[in-house]
C-alpha positions in Angstrom: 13.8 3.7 -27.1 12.4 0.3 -25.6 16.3 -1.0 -24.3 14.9 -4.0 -23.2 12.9 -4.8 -26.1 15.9 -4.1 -28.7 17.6 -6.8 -26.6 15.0 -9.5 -27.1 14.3 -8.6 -30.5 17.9 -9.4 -31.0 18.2 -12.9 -28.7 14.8 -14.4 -30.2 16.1 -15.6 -33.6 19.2 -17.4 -31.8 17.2 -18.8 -29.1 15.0 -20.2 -31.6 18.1 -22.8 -32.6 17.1 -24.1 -29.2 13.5 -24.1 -28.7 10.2 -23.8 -30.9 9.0 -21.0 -29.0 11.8 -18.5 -28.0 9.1 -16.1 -26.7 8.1 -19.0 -23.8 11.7 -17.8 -22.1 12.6 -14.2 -23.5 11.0 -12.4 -20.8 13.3 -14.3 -18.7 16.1 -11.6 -19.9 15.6 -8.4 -17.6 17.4 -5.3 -16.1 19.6 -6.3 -13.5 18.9 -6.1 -10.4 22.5 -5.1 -9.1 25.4 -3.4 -11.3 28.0 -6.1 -11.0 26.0 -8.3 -12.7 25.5 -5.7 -16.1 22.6 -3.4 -16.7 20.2 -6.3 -18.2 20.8 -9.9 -17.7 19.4 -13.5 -19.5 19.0 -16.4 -17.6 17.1 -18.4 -20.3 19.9 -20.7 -20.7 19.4 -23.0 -17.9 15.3 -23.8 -18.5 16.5 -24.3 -22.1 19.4 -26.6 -21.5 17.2 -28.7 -19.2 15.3 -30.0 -22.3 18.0 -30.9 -23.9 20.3 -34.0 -23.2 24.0 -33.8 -22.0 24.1 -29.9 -22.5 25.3 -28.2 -18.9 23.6 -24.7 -19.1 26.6 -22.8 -18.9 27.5 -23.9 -21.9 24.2 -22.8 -23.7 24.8 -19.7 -22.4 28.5 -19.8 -24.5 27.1 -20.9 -27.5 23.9 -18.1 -27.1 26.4 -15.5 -26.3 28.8 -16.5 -29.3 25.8 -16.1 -31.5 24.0 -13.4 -30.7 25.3 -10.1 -32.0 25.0 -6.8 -29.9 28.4 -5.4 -30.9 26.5 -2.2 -32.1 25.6 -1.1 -28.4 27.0 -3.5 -25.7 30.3 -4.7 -24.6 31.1 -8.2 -25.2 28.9 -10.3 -23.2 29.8 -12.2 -20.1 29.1 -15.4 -18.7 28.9 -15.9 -15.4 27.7 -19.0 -12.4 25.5 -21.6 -13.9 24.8 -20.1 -17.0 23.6 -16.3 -16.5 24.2 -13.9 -19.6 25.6 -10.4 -18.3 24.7 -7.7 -20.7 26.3 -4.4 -20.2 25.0 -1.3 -22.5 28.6 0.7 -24.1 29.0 3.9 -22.2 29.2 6.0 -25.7 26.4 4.7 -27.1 24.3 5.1 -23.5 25.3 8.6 -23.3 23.9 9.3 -27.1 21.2 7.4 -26.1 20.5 9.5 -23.0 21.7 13.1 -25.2 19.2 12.1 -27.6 16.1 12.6 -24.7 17.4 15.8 -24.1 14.9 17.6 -26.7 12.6 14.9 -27.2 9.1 15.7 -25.3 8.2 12.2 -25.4 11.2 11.2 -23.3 12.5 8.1 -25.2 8.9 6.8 -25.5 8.0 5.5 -28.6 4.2 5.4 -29.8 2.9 2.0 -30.1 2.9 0.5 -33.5 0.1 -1.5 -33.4 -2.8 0.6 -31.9 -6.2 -0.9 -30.1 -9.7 0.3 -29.7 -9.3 -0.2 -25.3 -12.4 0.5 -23.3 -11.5 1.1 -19.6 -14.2 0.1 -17.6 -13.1 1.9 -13.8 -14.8 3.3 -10.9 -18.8 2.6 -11.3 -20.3 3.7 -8.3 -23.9 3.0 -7.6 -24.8 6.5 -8.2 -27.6 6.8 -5.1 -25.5 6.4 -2.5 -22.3 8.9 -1.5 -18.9 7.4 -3.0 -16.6 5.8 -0.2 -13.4 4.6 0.9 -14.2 1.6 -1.2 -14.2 3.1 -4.8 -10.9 4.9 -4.5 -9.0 1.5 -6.1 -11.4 1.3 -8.8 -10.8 4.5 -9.4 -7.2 5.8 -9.0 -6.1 2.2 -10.9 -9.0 2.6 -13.5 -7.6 6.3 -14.4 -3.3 5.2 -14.5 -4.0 2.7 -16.5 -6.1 4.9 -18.9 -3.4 7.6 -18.8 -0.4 5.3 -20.0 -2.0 3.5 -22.5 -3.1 6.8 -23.9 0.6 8.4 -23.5 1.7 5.2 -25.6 -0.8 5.8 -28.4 -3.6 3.7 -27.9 -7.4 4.6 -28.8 -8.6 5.0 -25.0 -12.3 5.1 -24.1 -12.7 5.5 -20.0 -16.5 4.5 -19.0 -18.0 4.5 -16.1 -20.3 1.8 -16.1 -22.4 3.4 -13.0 -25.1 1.4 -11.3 -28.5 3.6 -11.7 -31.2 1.1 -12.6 -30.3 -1.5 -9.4 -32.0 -2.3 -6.2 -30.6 0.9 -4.6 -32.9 3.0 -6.5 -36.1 0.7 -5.3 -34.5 1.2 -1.6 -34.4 5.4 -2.4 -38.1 5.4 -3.9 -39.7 3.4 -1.1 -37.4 5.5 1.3 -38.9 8.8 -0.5 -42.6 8.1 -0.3 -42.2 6.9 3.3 -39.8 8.3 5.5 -39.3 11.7 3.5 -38.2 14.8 5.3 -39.5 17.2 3.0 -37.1 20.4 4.2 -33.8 17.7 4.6 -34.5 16.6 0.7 -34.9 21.0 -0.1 -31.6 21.6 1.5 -29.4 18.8 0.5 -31.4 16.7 -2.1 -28.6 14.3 -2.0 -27.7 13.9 1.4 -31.4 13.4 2.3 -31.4 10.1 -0.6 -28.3 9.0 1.0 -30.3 9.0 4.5 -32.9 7.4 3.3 -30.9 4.4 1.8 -29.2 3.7 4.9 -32.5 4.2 6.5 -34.3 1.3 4.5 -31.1 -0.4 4.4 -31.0 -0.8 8.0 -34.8 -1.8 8.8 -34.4 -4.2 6.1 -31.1 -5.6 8.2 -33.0 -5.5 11.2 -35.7 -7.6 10.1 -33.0 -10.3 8.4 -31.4 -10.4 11.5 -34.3 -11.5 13.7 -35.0 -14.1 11.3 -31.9 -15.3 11.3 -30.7 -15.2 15.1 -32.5 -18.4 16.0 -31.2 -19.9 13.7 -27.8 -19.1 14.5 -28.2 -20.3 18.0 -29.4 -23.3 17.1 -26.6 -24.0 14.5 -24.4 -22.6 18.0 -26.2 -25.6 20.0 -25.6 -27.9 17.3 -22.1 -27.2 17.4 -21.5 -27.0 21.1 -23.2 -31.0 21.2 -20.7 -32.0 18.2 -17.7 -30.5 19.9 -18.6 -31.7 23.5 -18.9 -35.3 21.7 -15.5 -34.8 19.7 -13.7 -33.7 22.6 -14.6 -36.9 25.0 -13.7 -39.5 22.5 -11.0 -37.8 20.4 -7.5 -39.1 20.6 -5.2 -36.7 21.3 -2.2 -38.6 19.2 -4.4 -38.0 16.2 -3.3 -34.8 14.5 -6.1 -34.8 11.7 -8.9 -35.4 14.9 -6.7 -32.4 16.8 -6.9 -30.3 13.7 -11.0 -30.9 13.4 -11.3 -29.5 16.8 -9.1 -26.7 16.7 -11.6 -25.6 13.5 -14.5 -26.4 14.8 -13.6 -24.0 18.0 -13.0 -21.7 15.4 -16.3 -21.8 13.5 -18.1 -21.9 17.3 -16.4 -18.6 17.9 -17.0 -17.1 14.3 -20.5 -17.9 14.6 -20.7 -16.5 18.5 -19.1 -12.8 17.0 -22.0 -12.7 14.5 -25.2 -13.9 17.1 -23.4 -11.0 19.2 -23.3 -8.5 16.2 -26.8 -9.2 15.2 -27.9 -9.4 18.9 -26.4 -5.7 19.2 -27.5 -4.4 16.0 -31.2 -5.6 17.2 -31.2 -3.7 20.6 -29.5 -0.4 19.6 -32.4 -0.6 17.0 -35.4 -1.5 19.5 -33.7 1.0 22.2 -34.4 4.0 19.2 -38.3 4.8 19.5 -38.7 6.2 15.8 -36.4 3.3 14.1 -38.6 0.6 16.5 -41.6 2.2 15.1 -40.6 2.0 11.5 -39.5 -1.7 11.7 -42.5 -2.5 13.3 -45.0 -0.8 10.6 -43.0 -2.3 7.8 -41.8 -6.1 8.7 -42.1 -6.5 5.0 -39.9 -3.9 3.8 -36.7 -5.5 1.9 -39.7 -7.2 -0.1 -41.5 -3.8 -0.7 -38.7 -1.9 -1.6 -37.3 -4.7 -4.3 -41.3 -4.4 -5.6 -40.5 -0.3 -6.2 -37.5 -1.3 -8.3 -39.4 -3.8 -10.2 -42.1 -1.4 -11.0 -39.6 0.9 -12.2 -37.9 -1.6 -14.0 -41.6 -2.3 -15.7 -41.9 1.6 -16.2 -44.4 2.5 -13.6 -44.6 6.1 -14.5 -44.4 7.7 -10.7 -41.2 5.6 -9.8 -39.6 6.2 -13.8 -40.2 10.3 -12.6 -39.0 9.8 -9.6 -35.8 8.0 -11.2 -35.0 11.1 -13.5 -35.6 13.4 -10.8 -32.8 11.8 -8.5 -30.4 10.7 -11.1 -29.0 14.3 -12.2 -28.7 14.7 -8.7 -26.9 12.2 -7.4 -24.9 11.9 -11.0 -23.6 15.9 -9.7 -22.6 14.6 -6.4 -20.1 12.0 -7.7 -18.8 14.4 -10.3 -17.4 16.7 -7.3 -15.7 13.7 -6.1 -14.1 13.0 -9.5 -13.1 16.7 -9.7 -11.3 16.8 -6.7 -9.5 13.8 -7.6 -9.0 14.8 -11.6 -10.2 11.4 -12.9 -12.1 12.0 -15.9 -14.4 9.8 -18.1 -15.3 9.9 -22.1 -18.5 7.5 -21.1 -20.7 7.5 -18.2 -23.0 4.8 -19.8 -24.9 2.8 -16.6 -27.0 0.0 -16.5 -30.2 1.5 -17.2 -28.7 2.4 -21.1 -28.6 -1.1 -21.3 -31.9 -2.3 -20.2 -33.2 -2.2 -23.5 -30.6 -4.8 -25.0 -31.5 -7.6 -22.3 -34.1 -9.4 -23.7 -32.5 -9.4 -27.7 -28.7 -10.7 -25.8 -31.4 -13.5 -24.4 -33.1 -14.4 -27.5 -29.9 -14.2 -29.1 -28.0 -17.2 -26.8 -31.0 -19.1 -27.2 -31.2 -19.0 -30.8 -27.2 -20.1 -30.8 -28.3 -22.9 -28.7 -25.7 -21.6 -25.5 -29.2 -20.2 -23.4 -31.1 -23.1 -21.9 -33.0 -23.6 -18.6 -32.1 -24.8 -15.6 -34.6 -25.1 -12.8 -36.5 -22.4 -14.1 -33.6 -20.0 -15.1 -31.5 -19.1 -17.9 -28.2 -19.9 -18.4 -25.2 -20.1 -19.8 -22.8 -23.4 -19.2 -18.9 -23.3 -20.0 -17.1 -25.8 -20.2 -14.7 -26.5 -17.3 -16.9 -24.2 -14.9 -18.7 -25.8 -12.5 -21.3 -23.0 -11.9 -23.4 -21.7 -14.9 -23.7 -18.0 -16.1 -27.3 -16.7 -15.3 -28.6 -14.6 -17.7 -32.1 -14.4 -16.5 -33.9 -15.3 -13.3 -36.8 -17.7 -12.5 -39.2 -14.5 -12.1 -37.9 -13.3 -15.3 -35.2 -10.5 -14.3 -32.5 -10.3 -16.1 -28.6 -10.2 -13.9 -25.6 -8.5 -13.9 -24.3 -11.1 -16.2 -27.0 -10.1 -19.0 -26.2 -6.6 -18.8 -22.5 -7.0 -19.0 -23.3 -9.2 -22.1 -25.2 -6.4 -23.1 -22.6 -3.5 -22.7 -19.6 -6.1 -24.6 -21.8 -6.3 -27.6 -22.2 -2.4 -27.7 -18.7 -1.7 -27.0 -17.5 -4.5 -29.8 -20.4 -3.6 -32.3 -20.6 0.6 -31.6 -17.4 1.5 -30.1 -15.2 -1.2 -31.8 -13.1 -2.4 -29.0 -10.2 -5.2 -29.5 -9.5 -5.0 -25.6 -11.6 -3.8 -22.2 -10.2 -3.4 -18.9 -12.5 -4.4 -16.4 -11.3 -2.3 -12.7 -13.5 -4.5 -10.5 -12.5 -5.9 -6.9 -11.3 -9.1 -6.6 -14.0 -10.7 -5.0 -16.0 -10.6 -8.2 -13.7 -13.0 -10.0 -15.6 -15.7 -10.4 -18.8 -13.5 -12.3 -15.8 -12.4 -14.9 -14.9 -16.0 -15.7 -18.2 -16.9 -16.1 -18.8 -13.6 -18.5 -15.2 -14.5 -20.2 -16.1 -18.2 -20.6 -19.7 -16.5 -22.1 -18.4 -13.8 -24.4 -16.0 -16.3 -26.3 -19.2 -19.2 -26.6 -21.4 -16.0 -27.8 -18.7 -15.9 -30.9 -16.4 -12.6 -29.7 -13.2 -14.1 -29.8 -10.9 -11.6 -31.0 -11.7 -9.3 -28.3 -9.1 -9.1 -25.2 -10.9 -9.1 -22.0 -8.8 -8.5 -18.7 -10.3 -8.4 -15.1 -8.1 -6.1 -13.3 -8.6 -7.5 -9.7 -8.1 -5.7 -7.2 -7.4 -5.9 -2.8 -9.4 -4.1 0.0 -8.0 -1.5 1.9 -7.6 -2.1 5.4 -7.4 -0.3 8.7 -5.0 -0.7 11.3 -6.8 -3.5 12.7 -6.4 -5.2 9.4 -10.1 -5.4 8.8 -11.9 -3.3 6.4 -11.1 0.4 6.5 -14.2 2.1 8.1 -15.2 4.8 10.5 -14.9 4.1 14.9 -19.0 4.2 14.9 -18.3 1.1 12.2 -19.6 3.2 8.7 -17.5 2.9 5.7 -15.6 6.1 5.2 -16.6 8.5 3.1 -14.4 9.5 -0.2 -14.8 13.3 0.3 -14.2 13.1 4.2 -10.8 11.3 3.5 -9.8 13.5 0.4 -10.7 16.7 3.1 -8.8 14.7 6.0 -5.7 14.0 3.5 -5.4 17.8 2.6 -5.5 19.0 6.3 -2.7 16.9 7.4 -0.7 17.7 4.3 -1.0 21.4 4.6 0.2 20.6 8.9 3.5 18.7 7.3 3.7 21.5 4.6 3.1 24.5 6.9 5.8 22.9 9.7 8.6 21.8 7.2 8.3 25.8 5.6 8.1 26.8 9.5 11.4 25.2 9.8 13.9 26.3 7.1 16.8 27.7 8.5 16.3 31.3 6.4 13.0 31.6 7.6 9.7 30.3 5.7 9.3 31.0 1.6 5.5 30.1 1.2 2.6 32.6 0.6 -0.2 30.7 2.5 -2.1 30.2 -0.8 1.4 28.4 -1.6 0.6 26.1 0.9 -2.9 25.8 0.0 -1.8 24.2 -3.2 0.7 22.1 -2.2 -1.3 20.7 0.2 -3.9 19.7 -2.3 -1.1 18.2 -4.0 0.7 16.6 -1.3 -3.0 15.3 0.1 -4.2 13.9 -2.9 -1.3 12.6 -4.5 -0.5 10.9 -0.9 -3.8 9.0 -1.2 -3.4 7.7 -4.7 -0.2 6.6 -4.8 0.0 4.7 -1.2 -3.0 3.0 -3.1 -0.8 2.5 -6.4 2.1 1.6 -5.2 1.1 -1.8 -3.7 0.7 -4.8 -6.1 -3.2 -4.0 -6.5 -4.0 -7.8 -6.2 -2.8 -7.1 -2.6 -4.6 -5.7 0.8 -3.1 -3.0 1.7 -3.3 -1.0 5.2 -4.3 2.6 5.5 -1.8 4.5 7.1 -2.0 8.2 7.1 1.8 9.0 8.7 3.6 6.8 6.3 1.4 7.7 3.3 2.5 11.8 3.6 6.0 10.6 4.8 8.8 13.2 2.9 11.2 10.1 3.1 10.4 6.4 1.8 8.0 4.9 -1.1 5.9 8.1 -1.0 4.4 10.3 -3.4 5.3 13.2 -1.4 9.3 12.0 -1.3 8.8 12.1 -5.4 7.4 15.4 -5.4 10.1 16.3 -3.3 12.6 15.2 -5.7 11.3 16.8 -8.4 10.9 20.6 -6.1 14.6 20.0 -5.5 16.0 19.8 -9.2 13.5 22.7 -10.1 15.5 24.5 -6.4 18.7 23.9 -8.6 17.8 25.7 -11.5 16.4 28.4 -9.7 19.1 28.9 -7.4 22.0 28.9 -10.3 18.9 31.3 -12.0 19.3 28.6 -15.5 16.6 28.7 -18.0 15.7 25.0 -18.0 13.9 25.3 -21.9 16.7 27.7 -23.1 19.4 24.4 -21.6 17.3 21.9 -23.6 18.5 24.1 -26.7 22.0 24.5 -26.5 24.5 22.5 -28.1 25.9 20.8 -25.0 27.5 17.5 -25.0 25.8 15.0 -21.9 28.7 12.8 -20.4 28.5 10.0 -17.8 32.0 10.2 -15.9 30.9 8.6 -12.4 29.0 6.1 -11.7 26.0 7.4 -9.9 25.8 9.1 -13.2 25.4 6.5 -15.5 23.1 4.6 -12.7 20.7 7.5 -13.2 21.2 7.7 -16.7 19.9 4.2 -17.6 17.2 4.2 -15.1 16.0 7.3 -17.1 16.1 5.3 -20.4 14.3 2.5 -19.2 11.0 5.0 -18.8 10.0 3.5 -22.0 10.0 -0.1 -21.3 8.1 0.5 -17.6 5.3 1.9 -19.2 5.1 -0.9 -21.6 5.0 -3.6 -19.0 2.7 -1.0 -17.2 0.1 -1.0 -20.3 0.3 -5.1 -21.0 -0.5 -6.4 -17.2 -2.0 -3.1 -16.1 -0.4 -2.9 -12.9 0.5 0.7 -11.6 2.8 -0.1 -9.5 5.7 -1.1 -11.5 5.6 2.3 -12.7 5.5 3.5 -9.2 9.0 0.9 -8.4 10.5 2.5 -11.4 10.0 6.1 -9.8 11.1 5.4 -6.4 14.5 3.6 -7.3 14.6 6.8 -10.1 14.4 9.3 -7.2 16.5 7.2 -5.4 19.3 7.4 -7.7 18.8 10.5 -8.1 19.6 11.1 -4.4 23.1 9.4 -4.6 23.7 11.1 -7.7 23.2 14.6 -6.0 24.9 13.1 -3.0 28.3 12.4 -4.7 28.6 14.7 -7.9 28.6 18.5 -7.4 26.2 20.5 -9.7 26.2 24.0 -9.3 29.8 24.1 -8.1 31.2 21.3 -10.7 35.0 21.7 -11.5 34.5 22.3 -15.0 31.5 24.1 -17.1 31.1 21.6 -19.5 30.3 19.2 -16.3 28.2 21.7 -14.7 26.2 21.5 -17.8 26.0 17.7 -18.5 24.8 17.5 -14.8 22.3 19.7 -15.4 21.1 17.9 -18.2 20.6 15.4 -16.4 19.3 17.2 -13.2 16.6 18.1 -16.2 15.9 14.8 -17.5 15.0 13.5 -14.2 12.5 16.1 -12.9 10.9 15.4 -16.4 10.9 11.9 -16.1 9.4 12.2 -12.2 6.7 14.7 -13.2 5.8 13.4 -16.5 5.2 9.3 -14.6 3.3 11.3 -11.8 1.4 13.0 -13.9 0.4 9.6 -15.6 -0.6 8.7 -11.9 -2.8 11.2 -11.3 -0.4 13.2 -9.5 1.1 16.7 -9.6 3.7 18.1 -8.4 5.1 21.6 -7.6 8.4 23.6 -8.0 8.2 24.7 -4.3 7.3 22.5 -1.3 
């Protein structure tokens, strides 16, 4: 049962004597976030009595609580300071509540009563290069979100909208007929595409980069002059002129970093004989290899063969990743599948008048947006923007989606408002469309997370890393029991892999996604703190209980015991339980992870205090030996069951 929910389906109608749209303020009753104050409390009273002349919010709240009726499962209501609403839950009616979860598999959690079609769109790696570092958010948030609105009864489609038909590809097929090494590609087919992407990539850099320093150290010069001119006639009172300077020393330095950073890249490349020799035979390269990806886009037969050749490949390198990590998709549909579409989507904005050109483009204006929505190019290529126009028709049209999830990084917001702004001109305005932004993750140093040698890290290198120094903690902690180690060392083996990987995803979860976050390898495996691992730990502990009273968890769920809440650390972990339902609720409407990830934390949390202060094993009495236990029960479910939903397992030993 959705608590919270039952409680503003009851204030609504008696809020609406005071406003024209109750649902503007009911989300502003929540659970409490300390017991002396009630297990849910409303503070809707005070916004409300603003609007409204000579009434003092407090007594709003009087008249609100007067007329609202919860007698059937809450103690009379309380007012308390300016006008909060204290809502405590009856203690009979919370332990039937919490009895009733006992046998239910679905542990209070309703399924949804109004379905929806909802594509999640997560991950989508350009498939010729080896996943990294920066497709594990993507991915791990992509895959919760999928897995709770599934568990709450939606009609879930996961696609990976991979990027196969993009520039990369041209980069590869240049790469293939130039710089091949023909015994490199029969080993490792895949590592030898990888090479010679960065390969390309970096003569293409190198070339950039001696174009552009002059002009760097002439914008440096220019600069230098202004600031040398500011600084002997500025006046020092003036702290808008003071200001200017300070940013313009700024941008001098910025500027300075990157002439050194090219400067750099440029000799470590000239000081390589083979590299120097490759630039200087190709000068022209970016431009070649974007003319191998526009023959392939025009079906040049060699480059199209050369395309299917790769693509399995590179599609089965990925897959390991995904494996390893169990994220699975019911789509892998990438942007070649919708090549075919582009030119209709075109023809079909023009014809609705939304299409017209602009200096030799076409493109979409919205109102309110200063920038327009390309949809095809002066040369005639179509965008990004065309394709995702392409792939909301098929998923509206074919799939019949009322909702898609979009899992992309943050920095591509603006390209979402422009397709938003686009898909509701085009005439598709029933369908929910949600970017789920999304933070980098950062090193130490607070910059981007990448390797000493400067590379972005690779996915299967830190999946590999994680396990290692999970299977050290694992290996040490066993080491260090005081009756002498209990793990077989295939024991370890797999609670490494759970420990590793589930340390990974849910330091990544755990953080409001819209956030950075910093990669931190000791605090991420940590057994105590806002840790997967202190969860897993949890739940090893109840399932330690059980086995060492030797009780037949299934065989308790059967009896006919009676669940009772006689101290408080009881009852604490008794609601937290029954508010599993409304957490994954908030979870599915804002798709954020992480309040699911809160919820478990404080639930392992209270569980701790409970196990702290009430004896289970050794209770005074049987009857509160088995209530405990009950609810000993209900927690480990609760724990596994919302990791599981993460991504994450857990394991009866550790």
């Amino acid at each position: 049962m959705n608590i919270l929910d039952a409680l503003r389906t009851r204030f609504e109608p008696v809020l609406a004597e005071w406003t024209d749209d109750p649902s503007s303020v009911i989300e502003m009753l929540k659970a409490s976030q300390d017991a002396k104050f009630g297990d849910y409390q409303a503070n809707f009273a005070m916004p409300l009595a603003a609007k409204l002349d000579g009434v003092k919010p407090r007594d709003l709240a009087v008249l609100i609580a007067d007329k609202v009726d919860l007698s059937d499962f809450c103690e009379p209501l309380e007012v308390a300071g300016p006008g909060f609403i204290n809502i405590k839950l009856k203690q009979d009616w919370l332990e039937g509540l919490t009895q009733q979860l006992v046998p239910d598999e679905r542990l209070g959690v309703p399924v949804t009563e109004t379905p929806q079609k909802v594509i999640v769109d997560f991950s989508a790696p350009n498939v010729a290069k080896p996943m990294h570092v920066g497709h594990l958010r993507s991915s791990v948030i992509g895959d919760a979100n999928y897995r709770v609105l599934q568990f709450l009864g939606h009609d879930v489609v996961g696609d990976n909208h991979i990027g196969d038909w993009g520039t990369q590809f041209g980069m590869i097929i240049f790469g293939f007929k130039n710089f091949l090494d023909e015994d490199a590609f029969q080993q490792s087919s895949v590592t030898e595409l990888a090479r010679l992407y960065r390969l390309v990539n970096q003569l293409s850099d190198y070339h950039a980069n001696k174009i552009a320093v002059p002009t760097r150290q002439t914008e440096i010069e220019q600069l230098e002059d202004k600031l040398k001119t500011l600084e002997e006639t500025i006046d020092q009172s003036d702290k808008k002129a003071r200001k200017q300077l300070k940013k313009l020393k700024s941008d001098i330095g910025e500027r300075k970093s990157e002439l050194a950073s090219m400067q750099e890249k440029l000799a470590e490349l000239e000081q390589n004989e083979d590299l120097n020799s490759k630039a200087a035979a190709f000068p022209e390269i970016a431009r070649l290899a974007r003319d191998e990806t526009a023959k392939l886009h025009a079906g040049d037969a060699e480059n199209l063969e050369l395309w299917k050749q790769f693509l399995p490949e590179c599609l089965d390198a990925i897959q390991v990743v995904y494996d390893r990590l169990n994220i699975h998709f019911d789509l892998t549909l990438g942007e070649s599948y919708y090549q075919p579409m582009l030119a209709d989507v075109v023809a079909d904005l023009k014809q609705k008048g939304l299409a017209q050109e602009s200096q030799g483009a076409i493109c979409v204006f919205a109102e309110g947006l200063k920038a327009p929505s390309i949809v095809q190019k002066q040369d005639g290529a179509f965008t990004y923007a065309t394709t995702d126009l392409a792939t909301i028709k098929y998923r509206v049209e074919e799939l019949k989606a009322d909702r898609v999830l979009y899992v992309v990084d943050s920095r591509q917001s603006e390209h979402f408002q422009l397709l938003f702004a686009t898909v509701k001109q085009w005439g598709f305005t029933d369908l929910e469309l949600q970017h789920v932004s999304f933070g980098t993750i950062l090193g130490k140093n607070k910059r981007p997370y990448k390797t000493r040698s400067g590379d972005t890290v690779g996915l299967e290198s830190l999946l590999d890393e994680s396990i290692q120094r999970a299977h050290t903690i694992v290996a040490d902690n066993d080491e260090a029991k005081p009756d002498g180690p209990e793990l077989s060392e295939a024991e370890r083996l797999q609670i490494a892999e759970a420990v590793g990987l589930g340390g990974i995803k849910y330091a990544d979860l755990k953080h409001n996604r819209d956030s950075d976050y910093v990669f931190d390898w000791d605090k991420m495996l940590a057994y105590r703190g806002d840790t997967a691992t202190y969860m897993q730990y949890a739940y090893a502990r109840v399932c330690g209980i059980f086995r060492k009273g030797n009780i037949d968890r299934n065989a308790l769920r059967t009896e006919q015991s009676v669940l009772q809440l006689t101290e408080e650390s009881e009852r604490a972990l008794a609601l937290q339980i029954n508010r599993y339902s409304e957490i994954l609720e908030s979870v599915a409407i804002e798709a954020r992870p992480n309040y699911l990830t809160n919820y478990l934390f404080e639930l392992s949390n209270l569980f701790s205090t409970f196990y702290n202060n009430c004896q289970v094993l050794k209770a005074e009495e049987e009857h509160i030996r088995t209530s405990r236990l009950l609810l000993c029960d209900l927690t480990a479910r609760v724990i596994t069951h919302g990791l599981s939903l993460l991504g994450i397992r857990t394991c009866e030993r550790m």
